[in-house]
PyMOL CGO cylinders between C-alpha atoms (Angstrom):
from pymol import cmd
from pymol.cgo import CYLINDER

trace = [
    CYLINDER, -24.38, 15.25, -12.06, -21.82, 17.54, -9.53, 0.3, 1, 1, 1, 1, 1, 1,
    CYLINDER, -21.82, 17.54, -9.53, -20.02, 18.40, -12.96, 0.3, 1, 1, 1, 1, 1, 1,
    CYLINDER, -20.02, 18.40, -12.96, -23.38, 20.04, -14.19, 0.3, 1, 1, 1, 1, 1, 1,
    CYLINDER, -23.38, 20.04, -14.19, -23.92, 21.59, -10.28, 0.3, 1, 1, 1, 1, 1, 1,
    CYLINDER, -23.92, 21.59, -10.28, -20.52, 22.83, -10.59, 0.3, 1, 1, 1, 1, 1, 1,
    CYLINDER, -20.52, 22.83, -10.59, -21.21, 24.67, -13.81, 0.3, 1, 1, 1, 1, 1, 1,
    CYLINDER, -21.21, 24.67, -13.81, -24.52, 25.98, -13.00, 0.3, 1, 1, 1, 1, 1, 1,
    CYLINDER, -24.52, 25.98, -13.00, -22.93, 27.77, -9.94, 0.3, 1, 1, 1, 1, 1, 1,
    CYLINDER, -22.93, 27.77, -9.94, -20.45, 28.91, -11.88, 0.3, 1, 1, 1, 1, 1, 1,
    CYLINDER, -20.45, 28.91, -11.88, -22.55, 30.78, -14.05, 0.3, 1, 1, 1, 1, 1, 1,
    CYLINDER, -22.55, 30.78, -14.05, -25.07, 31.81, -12.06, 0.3, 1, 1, 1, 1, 1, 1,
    CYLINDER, -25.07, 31.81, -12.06, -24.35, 32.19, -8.32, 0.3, 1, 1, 1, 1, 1, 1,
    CYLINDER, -24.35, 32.19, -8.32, -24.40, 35.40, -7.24, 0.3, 1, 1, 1, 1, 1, 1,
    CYLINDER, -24.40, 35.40, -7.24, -20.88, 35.89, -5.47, 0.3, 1, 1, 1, 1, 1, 1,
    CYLINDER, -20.88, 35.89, -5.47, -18.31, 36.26, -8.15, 0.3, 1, 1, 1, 1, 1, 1,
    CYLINDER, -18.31, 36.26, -8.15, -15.64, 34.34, -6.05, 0.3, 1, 1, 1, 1, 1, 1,
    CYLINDER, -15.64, 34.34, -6.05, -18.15, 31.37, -5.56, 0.3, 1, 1, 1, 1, 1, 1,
    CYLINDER, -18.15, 31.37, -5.56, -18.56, 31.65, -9.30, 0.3, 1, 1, 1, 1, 1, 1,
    CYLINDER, -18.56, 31.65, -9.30, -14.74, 31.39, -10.18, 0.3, 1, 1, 1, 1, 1, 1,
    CYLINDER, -14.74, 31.39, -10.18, -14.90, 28.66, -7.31, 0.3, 1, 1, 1, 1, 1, 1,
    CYLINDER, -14.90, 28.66, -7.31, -17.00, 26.69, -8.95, 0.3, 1, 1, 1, 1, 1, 1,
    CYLINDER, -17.00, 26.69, -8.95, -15.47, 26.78, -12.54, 0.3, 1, 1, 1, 1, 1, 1,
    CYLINDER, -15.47, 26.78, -12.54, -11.79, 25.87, -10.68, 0.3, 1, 1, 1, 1, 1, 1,
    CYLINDER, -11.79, 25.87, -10.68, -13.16, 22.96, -9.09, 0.3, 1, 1, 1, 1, 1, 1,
    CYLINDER, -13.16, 22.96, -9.09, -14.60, 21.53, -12.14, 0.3, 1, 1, 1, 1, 1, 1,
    CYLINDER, -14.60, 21.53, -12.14, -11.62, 21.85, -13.54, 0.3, 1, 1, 1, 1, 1, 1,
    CYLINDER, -11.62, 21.85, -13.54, -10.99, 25.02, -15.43, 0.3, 1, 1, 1, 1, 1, 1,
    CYLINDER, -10.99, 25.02, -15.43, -7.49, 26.84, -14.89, 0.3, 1, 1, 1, 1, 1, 1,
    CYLINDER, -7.49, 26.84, -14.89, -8.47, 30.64, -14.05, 0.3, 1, 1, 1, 1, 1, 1,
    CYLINDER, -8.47, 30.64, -14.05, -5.77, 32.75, -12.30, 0.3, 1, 1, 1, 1, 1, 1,
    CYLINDER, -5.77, 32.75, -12.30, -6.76, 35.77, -10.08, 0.3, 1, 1, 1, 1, 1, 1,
    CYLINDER, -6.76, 35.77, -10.08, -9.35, 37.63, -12.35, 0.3, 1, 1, 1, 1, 1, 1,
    CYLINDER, -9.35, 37.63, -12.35, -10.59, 41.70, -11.88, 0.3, 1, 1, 1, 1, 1, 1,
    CYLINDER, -10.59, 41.70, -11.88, -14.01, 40.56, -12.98, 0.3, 1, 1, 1, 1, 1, 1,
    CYLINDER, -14.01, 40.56, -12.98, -15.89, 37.76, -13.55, 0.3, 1, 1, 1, 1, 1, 1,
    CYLINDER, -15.89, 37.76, -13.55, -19.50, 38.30, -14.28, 0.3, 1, 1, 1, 1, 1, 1,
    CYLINDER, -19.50, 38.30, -14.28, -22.74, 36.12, -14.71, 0.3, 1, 1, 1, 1, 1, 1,
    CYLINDER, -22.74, 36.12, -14.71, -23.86, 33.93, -16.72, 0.3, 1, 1, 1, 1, 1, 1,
    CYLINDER, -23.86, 33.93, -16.72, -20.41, 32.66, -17.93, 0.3, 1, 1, 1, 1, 1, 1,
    CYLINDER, -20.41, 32.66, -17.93, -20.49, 29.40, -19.67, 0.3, 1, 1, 1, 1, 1, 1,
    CYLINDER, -20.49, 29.40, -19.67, -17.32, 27.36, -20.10, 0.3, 1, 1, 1, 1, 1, 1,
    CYLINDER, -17.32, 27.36, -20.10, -16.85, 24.38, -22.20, 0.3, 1, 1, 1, 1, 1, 1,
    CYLINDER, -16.85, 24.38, -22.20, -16.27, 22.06, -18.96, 0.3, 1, 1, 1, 1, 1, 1,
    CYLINDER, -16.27, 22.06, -18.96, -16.24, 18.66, -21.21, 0.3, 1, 1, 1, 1, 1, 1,
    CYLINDER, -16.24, 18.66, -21.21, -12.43, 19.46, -22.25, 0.3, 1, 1, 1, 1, 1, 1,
    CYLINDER, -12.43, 19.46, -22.25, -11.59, 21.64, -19.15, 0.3, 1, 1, 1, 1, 1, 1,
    CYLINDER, -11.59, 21.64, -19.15, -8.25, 21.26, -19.01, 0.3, 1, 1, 1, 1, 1, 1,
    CYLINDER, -8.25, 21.26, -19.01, -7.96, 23.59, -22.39, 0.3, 1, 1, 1, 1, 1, 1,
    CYLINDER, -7.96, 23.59, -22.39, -9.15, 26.61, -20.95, 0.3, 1, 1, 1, 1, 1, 1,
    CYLINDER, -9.15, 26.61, -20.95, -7.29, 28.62, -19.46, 0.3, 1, 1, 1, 1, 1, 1,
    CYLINDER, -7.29, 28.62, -19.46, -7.89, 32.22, -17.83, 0.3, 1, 1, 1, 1, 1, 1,
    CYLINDER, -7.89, 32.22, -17.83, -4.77, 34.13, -16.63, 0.3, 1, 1, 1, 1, 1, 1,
    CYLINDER, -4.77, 34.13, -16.63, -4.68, 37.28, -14.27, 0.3, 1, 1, 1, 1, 1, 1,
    CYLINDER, -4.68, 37.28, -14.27, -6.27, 40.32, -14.20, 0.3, 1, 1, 1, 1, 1, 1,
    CYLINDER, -6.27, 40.32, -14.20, -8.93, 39.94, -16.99, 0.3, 1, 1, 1, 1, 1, 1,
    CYLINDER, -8.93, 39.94, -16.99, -11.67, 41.18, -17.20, 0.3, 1, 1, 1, 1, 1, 1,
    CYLINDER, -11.67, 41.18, -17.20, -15.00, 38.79, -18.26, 0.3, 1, 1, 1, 1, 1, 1,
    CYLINDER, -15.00, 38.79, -18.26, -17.79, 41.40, -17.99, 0.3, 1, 1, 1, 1, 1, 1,
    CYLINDER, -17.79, 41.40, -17.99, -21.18, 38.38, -18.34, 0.3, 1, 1, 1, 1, 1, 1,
    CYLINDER, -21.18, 38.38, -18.34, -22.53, 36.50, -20.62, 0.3, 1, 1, 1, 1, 1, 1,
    CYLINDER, -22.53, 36.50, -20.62, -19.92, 34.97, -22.53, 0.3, 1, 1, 1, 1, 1, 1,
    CYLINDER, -19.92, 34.97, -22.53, -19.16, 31.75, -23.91, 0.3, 1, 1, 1, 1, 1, 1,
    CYLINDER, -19.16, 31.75, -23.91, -16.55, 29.62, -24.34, 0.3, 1, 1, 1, 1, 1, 1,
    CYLINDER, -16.55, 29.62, -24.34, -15.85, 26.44, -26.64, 0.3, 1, 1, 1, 1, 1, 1,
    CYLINDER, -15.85, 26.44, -26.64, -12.79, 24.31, -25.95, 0.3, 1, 1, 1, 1, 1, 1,
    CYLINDER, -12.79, 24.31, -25.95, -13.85, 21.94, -28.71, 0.3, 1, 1, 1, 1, 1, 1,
    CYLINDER, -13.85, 21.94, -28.71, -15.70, 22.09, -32.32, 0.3, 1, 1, 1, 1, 1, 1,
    CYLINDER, -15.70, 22.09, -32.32, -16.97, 18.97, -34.06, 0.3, 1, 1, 1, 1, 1, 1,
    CYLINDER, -16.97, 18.97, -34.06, -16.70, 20.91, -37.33, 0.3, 1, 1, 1, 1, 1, 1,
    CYLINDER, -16.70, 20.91, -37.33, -13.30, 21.29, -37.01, 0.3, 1, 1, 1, 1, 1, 1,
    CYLINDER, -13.30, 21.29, -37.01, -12.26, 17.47, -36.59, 0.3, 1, 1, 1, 1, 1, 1,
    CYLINDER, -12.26, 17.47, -36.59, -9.90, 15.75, -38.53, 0.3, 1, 1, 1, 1, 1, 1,
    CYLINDER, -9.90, 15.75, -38.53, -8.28, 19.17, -38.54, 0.3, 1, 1, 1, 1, 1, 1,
    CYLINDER, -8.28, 19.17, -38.54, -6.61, 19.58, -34.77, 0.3, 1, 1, 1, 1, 1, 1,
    CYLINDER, -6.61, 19.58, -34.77, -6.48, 16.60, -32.36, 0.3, 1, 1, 1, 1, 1, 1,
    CYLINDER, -6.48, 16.60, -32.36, -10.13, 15.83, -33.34, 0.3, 1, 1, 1, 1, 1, 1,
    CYLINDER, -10.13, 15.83, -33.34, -11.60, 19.11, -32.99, 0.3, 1, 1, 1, 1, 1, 1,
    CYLINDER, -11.60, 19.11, -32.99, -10.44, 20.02, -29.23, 0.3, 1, 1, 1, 1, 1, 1,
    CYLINDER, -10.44, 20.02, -29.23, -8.07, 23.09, -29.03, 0.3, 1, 1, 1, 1, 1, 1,
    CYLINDER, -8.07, 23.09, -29.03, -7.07, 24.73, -26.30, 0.3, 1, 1, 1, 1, 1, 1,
    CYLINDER, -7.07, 24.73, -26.30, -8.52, 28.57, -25.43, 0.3, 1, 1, 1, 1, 1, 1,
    CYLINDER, -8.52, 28.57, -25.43, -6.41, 30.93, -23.67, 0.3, 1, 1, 1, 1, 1, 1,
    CYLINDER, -6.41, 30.93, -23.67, -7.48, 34.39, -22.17, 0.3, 1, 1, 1, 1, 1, 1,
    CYLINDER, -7.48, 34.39, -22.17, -3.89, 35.67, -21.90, 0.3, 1, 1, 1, 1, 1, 1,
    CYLINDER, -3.89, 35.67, -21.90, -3.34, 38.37, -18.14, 0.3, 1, 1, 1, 1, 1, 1,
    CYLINDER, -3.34, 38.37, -18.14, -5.18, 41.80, -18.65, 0.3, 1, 1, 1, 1, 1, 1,
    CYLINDER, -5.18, 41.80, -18.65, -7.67, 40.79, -21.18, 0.3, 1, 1, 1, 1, 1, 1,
    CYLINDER, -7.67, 40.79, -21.18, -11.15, 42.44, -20.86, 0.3, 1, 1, 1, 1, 1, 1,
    CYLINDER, -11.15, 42.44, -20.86, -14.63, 40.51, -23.02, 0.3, 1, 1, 1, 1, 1, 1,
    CYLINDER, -14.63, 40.51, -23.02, -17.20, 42.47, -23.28, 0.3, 1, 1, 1, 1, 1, 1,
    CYLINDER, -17.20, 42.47, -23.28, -20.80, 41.25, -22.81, 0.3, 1, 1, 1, 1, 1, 1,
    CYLINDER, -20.80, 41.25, -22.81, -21.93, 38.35, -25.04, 0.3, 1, 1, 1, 1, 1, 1,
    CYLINDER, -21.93, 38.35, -25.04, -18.89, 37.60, -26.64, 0.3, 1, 1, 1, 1, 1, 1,
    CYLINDER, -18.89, 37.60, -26.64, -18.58, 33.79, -28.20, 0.3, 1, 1, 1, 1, 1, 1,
    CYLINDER, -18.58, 33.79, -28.20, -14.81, 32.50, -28.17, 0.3, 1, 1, 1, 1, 1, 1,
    CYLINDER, -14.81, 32.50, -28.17, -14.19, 29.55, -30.00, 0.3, 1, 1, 1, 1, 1, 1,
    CYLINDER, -14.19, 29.55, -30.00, -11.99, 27.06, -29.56, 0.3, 1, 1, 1, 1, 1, 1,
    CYLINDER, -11.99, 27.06, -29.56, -8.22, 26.92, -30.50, 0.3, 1, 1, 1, 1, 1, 1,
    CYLINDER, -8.22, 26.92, -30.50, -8.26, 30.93, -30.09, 0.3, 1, 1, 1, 1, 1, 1,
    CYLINDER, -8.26, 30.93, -30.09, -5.50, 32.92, -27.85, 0.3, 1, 1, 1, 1, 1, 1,
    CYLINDER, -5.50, 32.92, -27.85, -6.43, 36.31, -26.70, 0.3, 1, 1, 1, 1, 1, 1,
    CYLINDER, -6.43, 36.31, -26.70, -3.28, 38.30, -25.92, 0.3, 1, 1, 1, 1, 1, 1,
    CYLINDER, -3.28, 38.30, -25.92, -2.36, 40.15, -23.19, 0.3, 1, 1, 1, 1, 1, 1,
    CYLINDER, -2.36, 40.15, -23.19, -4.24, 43.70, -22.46, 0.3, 1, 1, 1, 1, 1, 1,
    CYLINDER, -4.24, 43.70, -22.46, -6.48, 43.17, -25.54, 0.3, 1, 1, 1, 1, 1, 1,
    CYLINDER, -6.48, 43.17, -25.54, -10.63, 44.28, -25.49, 0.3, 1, 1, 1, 1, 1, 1,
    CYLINDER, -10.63, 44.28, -25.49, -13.06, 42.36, -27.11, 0.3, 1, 1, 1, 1, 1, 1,
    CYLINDER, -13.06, 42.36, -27.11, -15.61, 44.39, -27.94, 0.3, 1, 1, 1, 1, 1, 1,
    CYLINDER, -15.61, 44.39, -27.94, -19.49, 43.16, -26.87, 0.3, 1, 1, 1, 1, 1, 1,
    CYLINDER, -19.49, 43.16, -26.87, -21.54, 40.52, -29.00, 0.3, 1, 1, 1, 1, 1, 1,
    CYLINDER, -21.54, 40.52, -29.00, -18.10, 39.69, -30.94, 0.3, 1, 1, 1, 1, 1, 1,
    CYLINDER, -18.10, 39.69, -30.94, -17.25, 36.20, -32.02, 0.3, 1, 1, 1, 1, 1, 1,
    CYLINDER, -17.25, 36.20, -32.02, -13.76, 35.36, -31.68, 0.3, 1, 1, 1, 1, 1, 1,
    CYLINDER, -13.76, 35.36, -31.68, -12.79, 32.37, -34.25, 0.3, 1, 1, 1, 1, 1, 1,
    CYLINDER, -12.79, 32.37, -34.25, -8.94, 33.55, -34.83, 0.3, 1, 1, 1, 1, 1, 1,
    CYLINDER, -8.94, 33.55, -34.83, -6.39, 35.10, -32.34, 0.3, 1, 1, 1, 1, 1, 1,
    CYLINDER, -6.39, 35.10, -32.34, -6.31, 38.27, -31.44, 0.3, 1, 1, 1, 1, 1, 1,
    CYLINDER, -6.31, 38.27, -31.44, -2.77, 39.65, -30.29, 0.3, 1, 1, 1, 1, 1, 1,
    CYLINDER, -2.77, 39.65, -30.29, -1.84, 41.73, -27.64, 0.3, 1, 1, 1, 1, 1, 1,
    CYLINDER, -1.84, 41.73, -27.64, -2.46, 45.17, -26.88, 0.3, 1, 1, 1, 1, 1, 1,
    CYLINDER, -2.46, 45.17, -26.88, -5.55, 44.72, -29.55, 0.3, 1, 1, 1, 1, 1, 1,
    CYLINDER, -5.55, 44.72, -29.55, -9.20, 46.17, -29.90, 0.3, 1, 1, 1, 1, 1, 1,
    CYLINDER, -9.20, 46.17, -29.90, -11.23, 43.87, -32.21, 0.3, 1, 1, 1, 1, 1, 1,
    CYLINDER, -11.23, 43.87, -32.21, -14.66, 43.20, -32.31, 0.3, 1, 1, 1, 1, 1, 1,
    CYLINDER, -14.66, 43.20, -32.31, -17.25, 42.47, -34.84, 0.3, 1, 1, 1, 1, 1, 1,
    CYLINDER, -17.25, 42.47, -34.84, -18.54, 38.35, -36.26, 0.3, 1, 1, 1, 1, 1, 1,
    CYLINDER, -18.54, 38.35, -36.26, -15.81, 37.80, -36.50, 0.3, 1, 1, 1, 1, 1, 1,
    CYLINDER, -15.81, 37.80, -36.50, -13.87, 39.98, -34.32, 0.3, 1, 1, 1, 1, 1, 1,
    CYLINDER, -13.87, 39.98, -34.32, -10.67, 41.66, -36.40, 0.3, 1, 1, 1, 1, 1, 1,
    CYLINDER, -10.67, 41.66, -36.40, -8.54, 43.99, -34.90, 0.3, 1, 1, 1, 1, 1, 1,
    CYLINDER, -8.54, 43.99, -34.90, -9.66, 47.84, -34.79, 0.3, 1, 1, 1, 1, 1, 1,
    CYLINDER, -9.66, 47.84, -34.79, -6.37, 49.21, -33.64, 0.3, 1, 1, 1, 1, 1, 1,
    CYLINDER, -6.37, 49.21, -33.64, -3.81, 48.52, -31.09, 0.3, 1, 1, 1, 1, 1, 1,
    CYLINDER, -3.81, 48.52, -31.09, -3.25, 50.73, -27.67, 0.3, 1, 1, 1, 1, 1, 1,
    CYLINDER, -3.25, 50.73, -27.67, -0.66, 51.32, -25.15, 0.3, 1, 1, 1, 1, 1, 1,
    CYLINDER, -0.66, 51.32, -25.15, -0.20, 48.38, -22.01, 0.3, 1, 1, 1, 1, 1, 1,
    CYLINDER, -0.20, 48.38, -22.01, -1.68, 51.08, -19.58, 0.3, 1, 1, 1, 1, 1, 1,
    CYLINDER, -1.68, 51.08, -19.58, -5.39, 51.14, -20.79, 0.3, 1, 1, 1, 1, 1, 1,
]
cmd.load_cgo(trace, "trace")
């Protein structure tokens, strides 16, 4: 039951650092983001395998899966770790699946579904998301 209170706050109090609160204490490793909006949801049954480094950017409404029954048998049963590597920015409504790196400064464009990695200095987007081009460190 505080698992579940700690991942409704985290997605929908109103205070961004009681929202990034929340999601540390129930276990998920997120480092000192630039943004971390509403109505987050992250896969707290496998916590330790997500991971959220510096400086990215989570603009609301995202979700993300640290574990996929359809693909057991394949990776230690279907839980994979998810990393959000520092300057990363998601755009609104973006799915990431689980076992998928995001390198550092890439975008993820909005409504995208990430199911592979995406390197760094990338724009992708698109179900599923595919690299568009790649851009400088500075943007």
């Amino acid at each position: 039951m505080i698992d579940a209170l700690k991942v409704f706050l985290g997605m929908y109090a109103p205070s961004k650092s009681v929202r990034i609160a929340m999601y540390r204490r129930a276990g998920v490793r997120i480092g000192n983001v630039a943004e971390f909006g509403s109505n987050i949801w992250i896969d707290t049954i496998f916590k330790n395998l997500v991971v959220i480094e510096d400086d990215v950017i989570m603009s609301g409404y995202d979700l993300i899966l640290s574990h996929s029954f359809l693909m057991a048998n394949i990776q230690d049963e279907g839980f994979c770790p998810v990393e959000i590597k520092k300057g990363a920015r998601i755009g609104l409504h973006c799915i990431i699946l689980a076992g998928v790196t995001i390198g550092e400064n890439s975008v993820i464009g909005a409504g995208s579904v990430v199911v592979r990695d995406i390197p760094p200095n990338c724009i992708a987007a698109g179900n599923p998301a595919k690299p568009i081009r790649f851009h400088n460190k500075s943007v």
